[in-house]
N, C-alpha and C positions, 0 to 999 in steps of 0.2 A: 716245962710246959707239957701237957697231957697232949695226944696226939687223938684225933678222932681212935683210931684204931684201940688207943687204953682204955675208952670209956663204956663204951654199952656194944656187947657185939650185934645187939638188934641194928647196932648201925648200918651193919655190913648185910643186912635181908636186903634180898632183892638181887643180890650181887652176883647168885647162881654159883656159890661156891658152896661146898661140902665144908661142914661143921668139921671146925681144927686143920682148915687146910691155910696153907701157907697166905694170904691175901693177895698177895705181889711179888712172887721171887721172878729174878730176872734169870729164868733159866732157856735155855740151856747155857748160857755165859755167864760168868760173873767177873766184874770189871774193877780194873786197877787205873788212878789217876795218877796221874806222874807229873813232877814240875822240876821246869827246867831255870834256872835262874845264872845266867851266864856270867862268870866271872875268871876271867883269861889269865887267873893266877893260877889255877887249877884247870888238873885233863876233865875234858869233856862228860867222862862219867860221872866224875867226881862233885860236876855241876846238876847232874841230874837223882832227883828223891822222888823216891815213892809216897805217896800222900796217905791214900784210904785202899781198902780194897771194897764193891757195893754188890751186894746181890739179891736185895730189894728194892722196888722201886720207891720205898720211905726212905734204903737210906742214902740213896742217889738225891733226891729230894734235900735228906737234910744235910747231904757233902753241898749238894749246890748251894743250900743258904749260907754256909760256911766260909766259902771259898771265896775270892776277890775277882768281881766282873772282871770280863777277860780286857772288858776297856780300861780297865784300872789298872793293869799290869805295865810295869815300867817295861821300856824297849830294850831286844835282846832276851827276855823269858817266855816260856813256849807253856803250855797245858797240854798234857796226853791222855788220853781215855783207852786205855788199850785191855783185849780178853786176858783175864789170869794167867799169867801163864805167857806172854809174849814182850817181850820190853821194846820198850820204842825207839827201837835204832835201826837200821837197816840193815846189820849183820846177823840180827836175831834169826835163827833158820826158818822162823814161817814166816819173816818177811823179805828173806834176800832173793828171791823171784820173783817176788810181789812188785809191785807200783801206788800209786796215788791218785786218787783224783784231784786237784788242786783248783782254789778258789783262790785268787789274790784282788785283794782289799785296794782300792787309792783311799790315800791318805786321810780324805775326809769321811768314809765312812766308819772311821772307829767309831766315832760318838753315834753314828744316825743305826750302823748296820750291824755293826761286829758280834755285841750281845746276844741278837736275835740270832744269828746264822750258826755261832758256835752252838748255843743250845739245843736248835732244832738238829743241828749234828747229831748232840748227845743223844736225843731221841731218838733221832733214825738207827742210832748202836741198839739203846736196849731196848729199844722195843721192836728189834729185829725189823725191820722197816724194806728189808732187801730179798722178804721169803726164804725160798728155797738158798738164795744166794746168800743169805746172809751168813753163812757158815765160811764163806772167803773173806767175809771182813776182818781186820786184824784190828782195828781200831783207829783214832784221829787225831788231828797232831793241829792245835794252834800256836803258830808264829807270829810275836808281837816286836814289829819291827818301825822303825823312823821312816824307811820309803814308802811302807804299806806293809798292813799285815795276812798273813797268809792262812787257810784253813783245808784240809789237805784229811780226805779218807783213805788208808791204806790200805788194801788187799793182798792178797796171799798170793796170786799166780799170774803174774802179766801176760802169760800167754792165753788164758782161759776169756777169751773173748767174750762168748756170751753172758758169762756172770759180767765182769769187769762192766760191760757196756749197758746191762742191766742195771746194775749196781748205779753206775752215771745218772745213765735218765732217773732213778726211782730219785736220786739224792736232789740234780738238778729242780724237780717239780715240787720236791718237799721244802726247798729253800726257796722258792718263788722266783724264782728267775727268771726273766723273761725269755721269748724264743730266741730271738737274737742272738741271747749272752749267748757265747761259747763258752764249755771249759773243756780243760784237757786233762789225760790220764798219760803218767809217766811212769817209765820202767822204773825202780830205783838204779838197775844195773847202769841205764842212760846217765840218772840225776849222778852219780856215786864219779861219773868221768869227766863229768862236766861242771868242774871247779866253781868258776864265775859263770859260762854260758851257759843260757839256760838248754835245758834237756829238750828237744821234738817231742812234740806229741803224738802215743804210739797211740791212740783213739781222740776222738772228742766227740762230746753231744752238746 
């Protein structure tokens, strides 16, 4: 199938770009998806693949048509959006200082919420959505689980207060949230010692 962008470049007048420039790269990042599909016959990493790597916004577009709604996903498989260059575990070095802000789902909002909030996630990645701060993002991690599923943006520095807390409110507002909801942002160092309990929260908005 032709893509607007194949067909007539007059398409793109109006658009304020310079003739032969890129239309859409997602720069300064470009993003790797990672899928997790857990199967407890094999080690942990052995359960997790790299999918695509995107650094336009066509072809994030056409990974997401691709890909199987994150409500589709059988329980126990995760989805990661993370910058080139960082894998999504917690040992990786630009994430083992870092933390999370963490969204958890009840049960019934797979089918009403889950689609809408990962998405608008992935937006707030590439289209840097966090400013200045967006260069501490490391990327986002969806947990698709039986109790409820989890949606969780990871940062580079838990002690860097200001971004971290930035980073919060900009994500909270973009996800519609109401004032009420709380969430909260976790050290990994906290989550990494706390097996089954769950980790304090070292901020919340």
């Amino acid at each position: 199938a032709t893509t607007k962008l194949d067909t007539d470049p007059s398409d793109l007048e109006g658009s304020g770009l310079p003739p032969g420039h890129s239309p859409h790269s997602l720069t300064p990042s470009r993003w790797a998806l990672w899928f997790f599909k857990n199967d407890r016959s094999r080690a942990w990493q052995d359960n997790l693949h790299l999918v695509t790597k995107v650094d336009t916004v066509e072809d994030f577009w056409a990974m997401y048509g691709h890909i199987q709604l994150a409500s589709k996903l059988s329980s126990g498989c995760d989805y990661a959006l993370f910058k080139d260059g960082i894998e999504p575990m917690w040992e990786d070095s630009k994430n083992k200082r870092g933390g999370r802000w963490l969204i958890s789902l009840a049960k019934q909002q797979r089918h009403s919420e889950l689609d809408r909030l990962w998405l608008e996630t992935l937006l707030c990645l590439i289209g840097e959505s966090f400013a200045e701060h967006s260069r501490e993002v490391c990327g986002a991690v969806l947990n698709v689980r039986t109790k409820g599923d989890k949606i969780a943006v990871w940062t580079r520095e838990a002690e860097n207060q200001a971004g971290v807390l930035h980073i919060g409110r900009i994500y909270k507002e973009r996800l519609g949230l109401s004032t009420k909801t709380i969430i909260g942002y976790q050290a990994h160092a906290d989550t990494a010692t706390k097996s089954n309990s769950l980790a304090k929260n070292k901020f919340v908005v």
